[in-house]
C-alpha positions in Angstrom: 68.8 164.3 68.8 70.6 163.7 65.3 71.7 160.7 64.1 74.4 158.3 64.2 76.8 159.2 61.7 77.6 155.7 60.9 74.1 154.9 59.8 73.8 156.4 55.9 74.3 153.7 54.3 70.8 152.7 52.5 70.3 149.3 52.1 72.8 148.1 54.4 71.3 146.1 57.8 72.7 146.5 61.3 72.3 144.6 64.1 71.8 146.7 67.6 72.5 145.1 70.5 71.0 145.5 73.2 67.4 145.4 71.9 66.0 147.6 74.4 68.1 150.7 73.9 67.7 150.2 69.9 65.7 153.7 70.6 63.6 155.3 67.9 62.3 158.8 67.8 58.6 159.9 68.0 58.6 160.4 64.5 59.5 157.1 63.7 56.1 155.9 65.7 54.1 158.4 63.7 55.1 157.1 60.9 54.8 153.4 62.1 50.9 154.3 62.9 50.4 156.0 59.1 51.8 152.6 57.8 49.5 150.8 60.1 46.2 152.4 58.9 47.3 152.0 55.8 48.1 147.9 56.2 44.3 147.6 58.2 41.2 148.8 57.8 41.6 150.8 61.0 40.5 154.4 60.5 42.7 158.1 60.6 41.8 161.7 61.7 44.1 164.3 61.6 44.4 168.1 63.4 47.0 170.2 64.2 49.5 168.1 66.3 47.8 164.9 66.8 46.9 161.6 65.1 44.3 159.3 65.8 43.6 156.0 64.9 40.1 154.1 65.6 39.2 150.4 65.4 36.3 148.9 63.1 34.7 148.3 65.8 35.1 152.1 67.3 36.0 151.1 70.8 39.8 151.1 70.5 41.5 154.1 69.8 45.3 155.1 69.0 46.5 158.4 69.3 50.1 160.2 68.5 50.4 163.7 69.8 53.4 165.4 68.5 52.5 168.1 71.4 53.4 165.3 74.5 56.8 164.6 72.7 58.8 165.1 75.9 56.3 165.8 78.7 54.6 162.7 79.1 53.4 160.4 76.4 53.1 160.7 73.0 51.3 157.8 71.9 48.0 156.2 73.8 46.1 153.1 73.1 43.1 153.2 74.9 39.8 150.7 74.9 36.3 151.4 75.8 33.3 148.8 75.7 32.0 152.0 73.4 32.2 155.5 71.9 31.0 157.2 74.9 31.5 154.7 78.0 35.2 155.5 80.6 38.1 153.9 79.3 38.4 150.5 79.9 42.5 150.0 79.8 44.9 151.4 78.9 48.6 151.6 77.1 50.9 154.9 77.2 54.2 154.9 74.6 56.8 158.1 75.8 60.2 158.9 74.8 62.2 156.7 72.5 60.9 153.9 72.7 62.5 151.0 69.9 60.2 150.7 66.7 60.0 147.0 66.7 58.4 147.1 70.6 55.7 149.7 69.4 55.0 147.4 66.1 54.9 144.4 68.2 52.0 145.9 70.1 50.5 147.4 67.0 50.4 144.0 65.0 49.2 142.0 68.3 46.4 144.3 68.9 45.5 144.5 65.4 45.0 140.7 64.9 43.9 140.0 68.1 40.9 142.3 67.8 39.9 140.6 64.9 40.1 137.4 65.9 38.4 137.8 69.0 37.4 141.5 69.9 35.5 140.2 73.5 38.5 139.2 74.7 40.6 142.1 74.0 38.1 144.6 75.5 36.4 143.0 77.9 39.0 140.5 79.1 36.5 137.1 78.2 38.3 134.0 78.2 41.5 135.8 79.4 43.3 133.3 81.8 43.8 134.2 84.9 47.1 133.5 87.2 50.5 134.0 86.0 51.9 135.3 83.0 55.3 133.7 81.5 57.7 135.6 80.3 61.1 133.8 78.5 63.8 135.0 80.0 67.8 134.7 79.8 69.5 134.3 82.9 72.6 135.7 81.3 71.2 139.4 80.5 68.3 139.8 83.0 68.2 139.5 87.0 64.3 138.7 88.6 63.7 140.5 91.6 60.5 140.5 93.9 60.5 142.7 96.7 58.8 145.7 98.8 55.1 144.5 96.5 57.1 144.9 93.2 58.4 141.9 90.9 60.4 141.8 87.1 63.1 141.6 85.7 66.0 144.2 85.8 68.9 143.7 83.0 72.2 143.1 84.1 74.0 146.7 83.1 70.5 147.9 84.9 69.7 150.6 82.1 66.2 148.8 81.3 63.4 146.9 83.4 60.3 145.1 83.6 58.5 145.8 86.4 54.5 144.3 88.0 53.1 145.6 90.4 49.6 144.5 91.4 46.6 146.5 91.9 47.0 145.4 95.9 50.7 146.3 96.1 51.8 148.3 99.5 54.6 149.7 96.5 54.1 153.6 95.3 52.2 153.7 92.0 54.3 153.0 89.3 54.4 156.0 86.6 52.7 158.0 89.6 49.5 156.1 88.4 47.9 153.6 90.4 45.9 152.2 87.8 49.3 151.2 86.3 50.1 147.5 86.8 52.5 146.7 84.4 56.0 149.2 83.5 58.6 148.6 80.6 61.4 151.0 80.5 65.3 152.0 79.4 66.7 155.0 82.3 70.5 154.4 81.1 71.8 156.3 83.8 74.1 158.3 81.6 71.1 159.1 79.6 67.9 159.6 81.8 65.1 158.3 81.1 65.2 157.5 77.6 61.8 155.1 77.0 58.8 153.6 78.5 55.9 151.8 78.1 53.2 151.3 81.0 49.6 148.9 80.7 46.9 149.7 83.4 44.8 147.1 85.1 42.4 145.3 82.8 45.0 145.7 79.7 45.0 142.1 77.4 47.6 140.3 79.0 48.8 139.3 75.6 50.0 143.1 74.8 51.9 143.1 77.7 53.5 140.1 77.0 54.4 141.3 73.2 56.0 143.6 74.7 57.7 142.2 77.5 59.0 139.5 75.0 60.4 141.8 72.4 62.4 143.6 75.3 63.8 140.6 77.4 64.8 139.0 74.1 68.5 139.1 74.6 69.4 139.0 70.3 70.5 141.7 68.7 67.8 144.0 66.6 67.9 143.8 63.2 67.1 147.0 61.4 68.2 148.8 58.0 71.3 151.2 58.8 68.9 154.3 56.8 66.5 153.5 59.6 67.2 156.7 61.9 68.5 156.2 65.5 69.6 158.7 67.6 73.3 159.6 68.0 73.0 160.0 71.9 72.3 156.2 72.5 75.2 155.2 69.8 78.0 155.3 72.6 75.7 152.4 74.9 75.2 150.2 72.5 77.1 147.4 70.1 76.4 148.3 66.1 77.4 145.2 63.9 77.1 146.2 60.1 76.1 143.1 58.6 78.4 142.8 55.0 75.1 141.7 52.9 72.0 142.4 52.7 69.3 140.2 54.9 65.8 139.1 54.0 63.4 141.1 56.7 60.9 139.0 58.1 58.3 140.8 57.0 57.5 143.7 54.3 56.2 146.4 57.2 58.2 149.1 58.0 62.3 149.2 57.8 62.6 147.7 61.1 62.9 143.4 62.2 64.5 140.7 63.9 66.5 137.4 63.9 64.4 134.7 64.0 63.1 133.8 67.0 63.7 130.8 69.1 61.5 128.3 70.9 64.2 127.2 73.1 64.5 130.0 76.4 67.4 129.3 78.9 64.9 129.7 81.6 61.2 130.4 82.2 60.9 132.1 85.3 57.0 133.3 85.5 55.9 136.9 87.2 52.1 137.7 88.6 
């Protein structure tokens, strides 16, 4: 997938809109996780093909596996009460999915487990019930029907889809542990991106996620940051005519700031 021609000029920031099909390559998310071990005291091992990342604590674990690019997914974040017990939850990242959704999940893990590690592996003090999402009525359409519920946006090339461990609904991902599915299938495209959360996954990742997708603003991003020619032709690419401040000084990738003022809060189990 090469890149979008109109994208080499370094230093100069773009904003993509819409978020969700601001797609980034595996690579990108490799490099994303090399950046994050070095940010954290999270520890790296290296083979062949792979890369794996492992908490302080040892019982969450991150691994990129250039091998999957393509036939399932690449990157897996997976929790275990310890080295040697069955995984506990569980996140899969395939296909394109945009850099500032993977670093989302990345940062909120990250601090999360260190501020309270019970909670994100064992689900302690997790509240039960409903999860809000923020979501504008303009871009996204809710639907809840045949034991599945979410959001759907309005050119229907992305969605966000629940669908509870007691759902009559086929598995989601062909998994039935899967209760949660985030994904861009422009239909001129494929399937282009998704990420998926089993039962017992912090609902806090999901939301982190879910927010950074549903938010209807344009992506802000550095035009040298690659993105892949094939997604150019669905999306809106405004070249912004100075240079931004980035929120943060992590990887080449942001956002606008964010508002505290949703058009509507509709809430999904």
């Amino acid at each position: 997938m090469p890149n979008a021609p109109d994208q080499e000029r370094p230093g100069e920031k773009i904003l993509i809109s819409p978020r969700y099909l601001a797609a980034s390559l595996p690579t990108d998310h490799q490099q994303l996780l090399d950046v994050f071990t070095q940010e954290t005291s999270w520890s790296a091992h290296t083979d062949a093909s792979s890369l794996t990342v492992t908490s302080p604590c040892r019982r969450i674990t991150i691994r990129h596996d250039r091998a999957d690019v393509g036939r399932g997914p690449h990157m897996v974040i997976s929790a275990r009460t310890d080295e040697e017990a069955a995984e506990r939850w569980r996140v899969d990242i395939g296909g394109f999915a945009p850099i500032e959704c993977v670093a989302r999940l990345l940062s909120t893990l990250a601090g999360e487990l260190a501020t309270d590690p019970d909670h994100v592996v064992y689900g302690i003090g997790a509240e039960p019930g409903l999860l809000e999402l923020y979501v504008d009525a303009d871009s996204w359409n809710h639907f809840d029907a045949f034991g599945l519920s979410g959001f759907i946006s309005h050119d229907g090339h992305a969605a966000v889809v629940n669908r509870p461990m007691d759902s009559p609904a086929p598995p989601l991902h062909a998994d039935a542990s899967v209760t949660w599915h985030v994904a861009a299938s422009p239909e001129d495209l494929g399937h282009l991106w998704d990420i998926s959360f089993t039962d017992k996954t912090p609902p806090l990742l999901l939301h982190a996620v879910a927010a950074e997708t549903l938010d209807p603003r344009p992506t802000l991003r550095s035009a040298a940051f690659p993105f892949p020619a094939v997604v150019a032709p669905l999306v809106n690419i405004e070249h912004l005519s100075s240079p931004s401040q980035r929120p943060t000084a992590r990887p080449p990738h942001g956002g606008p700031p964010r508002s505290t003022d949703p058009k509507r809060t509709p809430k999904a189990r």
